[in-house]
C-alpha positions in Angstrom: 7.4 -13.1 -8.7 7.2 -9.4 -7.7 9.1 -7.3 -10.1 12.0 -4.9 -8.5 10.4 -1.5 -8.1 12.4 1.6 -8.7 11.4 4.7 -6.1 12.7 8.2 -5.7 12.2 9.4 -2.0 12.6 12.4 -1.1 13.6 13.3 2.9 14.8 17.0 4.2 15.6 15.4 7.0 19.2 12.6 6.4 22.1 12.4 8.3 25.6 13.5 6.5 29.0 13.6 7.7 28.0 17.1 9.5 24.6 16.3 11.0 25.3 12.5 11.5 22.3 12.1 13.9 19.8 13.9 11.5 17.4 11.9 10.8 18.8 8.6 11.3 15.5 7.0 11.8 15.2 7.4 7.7 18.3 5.8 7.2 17.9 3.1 9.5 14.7 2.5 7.4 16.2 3.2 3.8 19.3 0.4 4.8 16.6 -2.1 5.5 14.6 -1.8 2.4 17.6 -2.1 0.4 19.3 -4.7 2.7 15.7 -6.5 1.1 17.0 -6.7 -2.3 13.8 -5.8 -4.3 14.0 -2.1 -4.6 16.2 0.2 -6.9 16.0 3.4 -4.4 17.0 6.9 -5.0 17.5 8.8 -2.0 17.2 12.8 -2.4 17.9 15.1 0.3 17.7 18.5 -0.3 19.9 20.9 1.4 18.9 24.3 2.3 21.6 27.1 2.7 20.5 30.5 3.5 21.4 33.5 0.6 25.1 35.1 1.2 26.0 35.8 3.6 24.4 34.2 5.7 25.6 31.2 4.4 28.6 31.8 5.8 27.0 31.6 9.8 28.3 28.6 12.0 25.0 26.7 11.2 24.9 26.4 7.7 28.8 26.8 6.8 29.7 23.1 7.4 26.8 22.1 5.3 28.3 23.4 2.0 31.0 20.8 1.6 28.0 17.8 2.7 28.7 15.7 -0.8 26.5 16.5 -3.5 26.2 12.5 -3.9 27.4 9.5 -1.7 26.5 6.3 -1.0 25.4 5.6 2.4 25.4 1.9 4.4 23.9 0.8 0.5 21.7 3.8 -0.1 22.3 5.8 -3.0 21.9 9.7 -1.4 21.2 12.6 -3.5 22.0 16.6 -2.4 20.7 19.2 -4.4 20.9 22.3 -2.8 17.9 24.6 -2.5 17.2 28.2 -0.9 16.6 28.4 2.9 15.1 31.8 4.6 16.0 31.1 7.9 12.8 31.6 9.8 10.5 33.4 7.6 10.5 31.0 4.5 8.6 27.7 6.0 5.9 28.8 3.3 8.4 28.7 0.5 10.4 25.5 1.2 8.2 22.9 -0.3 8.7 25.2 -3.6 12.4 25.9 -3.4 12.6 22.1 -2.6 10.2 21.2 -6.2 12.3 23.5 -8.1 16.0 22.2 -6.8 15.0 18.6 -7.4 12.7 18.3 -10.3 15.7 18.9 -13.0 17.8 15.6 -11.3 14.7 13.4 -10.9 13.4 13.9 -14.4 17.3 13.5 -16.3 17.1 9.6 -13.7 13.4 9.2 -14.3 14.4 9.3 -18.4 17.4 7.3 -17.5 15.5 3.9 -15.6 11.6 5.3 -15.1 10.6 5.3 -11.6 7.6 3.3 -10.2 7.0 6.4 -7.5 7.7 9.2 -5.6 7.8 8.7 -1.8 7.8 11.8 0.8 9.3 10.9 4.0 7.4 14.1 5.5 4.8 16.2 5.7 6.4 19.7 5.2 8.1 20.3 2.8 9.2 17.6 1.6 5.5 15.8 1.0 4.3 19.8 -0.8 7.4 19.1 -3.1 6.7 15.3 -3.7 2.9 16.1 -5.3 4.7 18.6 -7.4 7.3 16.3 -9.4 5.0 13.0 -8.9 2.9 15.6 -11.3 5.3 16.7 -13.6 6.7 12.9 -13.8 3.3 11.3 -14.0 4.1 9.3 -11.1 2.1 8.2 -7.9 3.2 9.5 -4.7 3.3 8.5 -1.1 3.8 10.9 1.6 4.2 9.7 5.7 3.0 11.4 8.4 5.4 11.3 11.6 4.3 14.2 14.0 5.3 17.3 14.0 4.5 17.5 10.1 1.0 17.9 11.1 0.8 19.0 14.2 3.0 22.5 13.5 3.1 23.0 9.7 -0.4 21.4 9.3 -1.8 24.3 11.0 0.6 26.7 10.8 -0.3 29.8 8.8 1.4 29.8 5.5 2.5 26.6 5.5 -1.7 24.9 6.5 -3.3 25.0 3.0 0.3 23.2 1.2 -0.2 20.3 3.8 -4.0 19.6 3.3 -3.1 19.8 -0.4 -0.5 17.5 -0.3 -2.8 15.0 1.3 -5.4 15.5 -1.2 -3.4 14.8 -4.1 -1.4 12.2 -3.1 -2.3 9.0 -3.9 -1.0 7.3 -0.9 -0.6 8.1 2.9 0.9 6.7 5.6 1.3 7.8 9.3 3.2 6.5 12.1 0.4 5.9 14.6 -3.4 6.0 15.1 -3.6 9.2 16.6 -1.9 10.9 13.5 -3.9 9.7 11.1 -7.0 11.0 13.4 -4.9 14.0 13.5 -4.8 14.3 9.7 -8.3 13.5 9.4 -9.0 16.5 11.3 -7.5 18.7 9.0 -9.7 17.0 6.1 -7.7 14.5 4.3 -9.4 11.2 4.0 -8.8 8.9 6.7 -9.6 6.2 4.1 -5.9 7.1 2.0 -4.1 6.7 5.1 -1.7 3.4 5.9 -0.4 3.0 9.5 3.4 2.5 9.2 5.1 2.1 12.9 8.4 2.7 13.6 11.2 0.0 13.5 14.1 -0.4 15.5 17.7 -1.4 15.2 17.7 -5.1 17.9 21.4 -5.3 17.3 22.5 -2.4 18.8 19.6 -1.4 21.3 20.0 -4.3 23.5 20.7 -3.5 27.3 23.5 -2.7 28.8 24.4 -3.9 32.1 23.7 -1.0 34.5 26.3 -0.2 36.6 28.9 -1.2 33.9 26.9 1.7 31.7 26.8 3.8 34.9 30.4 3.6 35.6 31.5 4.3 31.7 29.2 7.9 32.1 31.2 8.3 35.3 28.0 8.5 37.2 26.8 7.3 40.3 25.4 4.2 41.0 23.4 5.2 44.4 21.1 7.5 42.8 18.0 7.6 40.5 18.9 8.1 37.1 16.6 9.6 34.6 17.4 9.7 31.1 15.9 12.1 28.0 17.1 11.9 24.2 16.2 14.6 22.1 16.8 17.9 20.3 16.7 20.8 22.7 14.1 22.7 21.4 10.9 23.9 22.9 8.8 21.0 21.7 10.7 18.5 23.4 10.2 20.3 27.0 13.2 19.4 28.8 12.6 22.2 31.2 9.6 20.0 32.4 12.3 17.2 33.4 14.6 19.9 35.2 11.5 20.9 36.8 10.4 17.6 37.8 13.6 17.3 39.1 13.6 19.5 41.4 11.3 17.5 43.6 12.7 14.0 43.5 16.0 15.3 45.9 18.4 12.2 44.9 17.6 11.9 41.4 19.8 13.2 38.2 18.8 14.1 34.6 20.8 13.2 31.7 20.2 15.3 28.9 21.0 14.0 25.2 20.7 16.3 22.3 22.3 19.6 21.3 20.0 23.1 20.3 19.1 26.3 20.8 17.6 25.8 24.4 20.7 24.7 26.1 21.6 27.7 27.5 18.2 28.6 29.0 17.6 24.7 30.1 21.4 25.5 31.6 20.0 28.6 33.4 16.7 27.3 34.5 18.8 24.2 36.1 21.1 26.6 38.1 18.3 28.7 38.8 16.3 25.5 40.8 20.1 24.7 42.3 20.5 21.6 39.9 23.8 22.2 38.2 25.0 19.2 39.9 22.1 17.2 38.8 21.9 18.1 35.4 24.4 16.3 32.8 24.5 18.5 29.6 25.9 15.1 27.2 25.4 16.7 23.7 25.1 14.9 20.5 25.5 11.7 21.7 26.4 9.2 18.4 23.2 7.2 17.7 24.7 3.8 18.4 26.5 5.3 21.9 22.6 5.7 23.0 22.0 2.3 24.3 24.5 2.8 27.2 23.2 6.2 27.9 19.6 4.5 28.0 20.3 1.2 29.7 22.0 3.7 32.4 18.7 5.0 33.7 15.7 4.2 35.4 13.6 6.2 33.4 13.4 7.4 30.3 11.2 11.1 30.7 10.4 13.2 27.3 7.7 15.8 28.2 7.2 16.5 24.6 4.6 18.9 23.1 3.9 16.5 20.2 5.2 13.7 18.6 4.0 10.5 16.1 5.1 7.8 17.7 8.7 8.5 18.8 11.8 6.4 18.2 13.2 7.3 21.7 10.2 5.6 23.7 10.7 2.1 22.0 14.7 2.6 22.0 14.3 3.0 25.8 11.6 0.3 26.4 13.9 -2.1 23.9 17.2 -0.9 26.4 14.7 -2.4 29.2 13.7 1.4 30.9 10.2 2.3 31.6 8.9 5.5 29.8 7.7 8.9 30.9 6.0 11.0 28.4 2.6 13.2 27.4 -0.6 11.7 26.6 -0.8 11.9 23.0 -1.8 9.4 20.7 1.4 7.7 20.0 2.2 7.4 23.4 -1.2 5.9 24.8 -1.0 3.7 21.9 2.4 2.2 22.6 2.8 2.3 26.4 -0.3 0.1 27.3 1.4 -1.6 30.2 2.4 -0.5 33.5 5.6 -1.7 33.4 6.5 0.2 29.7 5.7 3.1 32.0 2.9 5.9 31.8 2.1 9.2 30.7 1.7 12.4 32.8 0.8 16.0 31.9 3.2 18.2 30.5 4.6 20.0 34.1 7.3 19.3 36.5 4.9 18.4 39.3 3.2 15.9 36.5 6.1 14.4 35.4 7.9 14.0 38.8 4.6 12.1 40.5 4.9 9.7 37.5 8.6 9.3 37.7 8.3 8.3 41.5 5.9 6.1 41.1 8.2 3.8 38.8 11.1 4.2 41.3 9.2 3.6 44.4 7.5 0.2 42.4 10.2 0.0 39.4 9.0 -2.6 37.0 11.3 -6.1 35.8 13.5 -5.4 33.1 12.3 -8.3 31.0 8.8 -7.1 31.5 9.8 -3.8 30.1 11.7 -5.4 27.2 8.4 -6.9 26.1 7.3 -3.1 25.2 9.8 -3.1 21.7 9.1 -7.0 20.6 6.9 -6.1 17.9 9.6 -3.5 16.3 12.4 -4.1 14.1 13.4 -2.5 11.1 12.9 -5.8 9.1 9.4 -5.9 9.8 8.9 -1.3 8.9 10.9 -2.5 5.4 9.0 -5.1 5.1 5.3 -3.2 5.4 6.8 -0.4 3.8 7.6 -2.1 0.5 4.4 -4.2 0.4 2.4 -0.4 0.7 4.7 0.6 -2.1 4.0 -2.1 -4.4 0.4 -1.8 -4.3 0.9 2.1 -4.5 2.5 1.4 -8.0 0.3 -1.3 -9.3 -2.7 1.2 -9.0 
């Protein structure tokens, strides 16, 4: 029998009572290992809060009172607070993140000795890992999801801590193929690296019937509905979807995710004459997505970069075709025509792709075929079996 391991992973990125849609994709994946019953896990998540007073801005303010220490749908959740420069300290996080954490996980590492350290990103969090796997003597594990390596693993400052990372750790793992190419690239081993897909939560991203989820958004059920879930941020490119809008005359865009490029998405959509067109939702609540999903006929993200992105197989598992850039996850996962297609990162691009799937739109049940392989049994599952082997190096 497989003994029980004991791991301490560390993730920036967690959802709290203030940021409940922050990195859910970790939880989801956390509750299924220890829905498993064969793992003691320790979940850390570092907070970062900015030096007075800035602490005291609308961004970061709410965060002070996140609990220092809760227990989340079974995962034991961790807060140690680190300092944050807000804009100019990418290059010190994975430091500030060592130092805030290292005290807690050697007083629980003397209490019940841990098997491993697991990173659940690249930046900072996977910098940080290397450092207390070190000072613990422990093996460490750090995943590669997308935008880990793609921006911090190039960016200046903040290059040379990921391809260390990478080079000391003694396991990786990366969500697709084209990451771990990606990784390669920057000269860790391909050899080290594990592919780990994503999983996927069958209970609640089912789909919805379509006018029933049409009528509960209060939106009409003549027209073409497209569909994009994300944060809005530049790397996500929702101005590509208004943009592609504004050449497919009967369509309307819902847009689901809150940030800093609302109000110049909201100006570029009256700018084009879409204000009508373009539904501003906000943070829609995670499980609240299937209806929002199961709504459209497609599901566009014109994203800059990603791994292999949660949203394209909660759409394609809500039976809607994707739309989406030609990276590596993407051409990995949609390799039928009726889980959709990819298209360069433009509005013309993106609206020729889009009109092909409405004039020729594909059976739901052939769509649904797209998610079969994902659950988050099966990610716990691989993720623990990689973890065991990790430890019993």
């Amino acid at each position: 029998m497989t003994r029980r391991l004991r791991v301490l992973s560390l993730s920036t990125l967690y959802p709290n009572d203030h940021t409940p849609n922050f990195g859910v994709f970790v939880e989801r994946q956390m509750q299924a290992v220890m829905r498993r019953g064969d793992v003691d896990l320790v979940m850390v998540n570092p907070i970062g809060l900015p030096p007075f007073p800035l602490s005291l801005h609308p961004r970061y303010a709410p965060l002070r009172a996140v609990a220092a220490r809760e227990e989340r749908g079974g995962v034991s959740v961790l807060r140690p607070r680190f300092r944050l420069l807000p804009g100019i300290g990418g290059r010190f996080n994975a430091a500030a993140v060592a130092r805030a954490t290292l005290p807690l996980a050697r007083r629980l590492h003397a209490e019940a000795p841990f098997d491993l350290v697991d990173a659940q990103f690249f930046h900072p969090d996977g910098a940080a890992a290397v450092q207390i796997g070190a000072a613990l003597g422990l093996p460490v594990s750090i995943k590669a999801r997308g935008a880990d390596i793609h921006h911090w693993g190039k960016a200046p400052g903040t290059a040379a801590q990921v391809l260390d990372a990478g080079l000391r750790a003694q396991g990786l793992l990366a969500v697709a193929g084209g990451i771990a190419d990606d990784m390669a690239a920057l000269g860790i081993p391909r050899s080290k690296i594990t592919i780990h897909r994503t999983g996927l939560d069958r209970a609640v991203f089912r789909p919805h019937d379509k006018a029933e989820a049409r009528g509960a958004l209060g939106l009409p059920q003549d027209r073409p509905l497209l569909a994009c879930v994300g944060a809005l941020i530049p790397r996500k490119g929702q101005v590509f979807a208004i943009e592609a809008l504004a050449e497919l005359p009967q369509a309307e865009l819902l847009l689901a995710g809150s940030g800093a490029d609302e109000a110049m998405l909201s100006a570029r959509a009256a700018a084009l004459g879409l204000t009508d067109r373009v539904h501003f939702l906000g943070a829609v609540p995670h499980g609240e997505l299937p209806r929002v999903l199961s709504a459209a006929d497609v599901f566009v993200l014109p994203t800059a970069s990603e791994g292999l992105a949660n949203a394209w197989v909660e759409a394609l598992a809500c039976g809607t075709p994707v739309v989406t850039t030609p990276i590596p996850g993407a051409l990995e996962l949609l390799t039928d025509p009726a889980w959709g297609r990819t298209a360069e990162r433009s509005g013309p691009a993106f609206a020729k792709a889009i009109r092909e799937i409405l004039a020729n739109p594909p059976a739901r049940a052939d769509v649904l075929r797209g998610a079969e392989m994902f659950s988050w049994e099966a990610n716990a599952a691989a993720l623990v079996a990689y973890w065991q082997g990790l430890a019993r190096r």
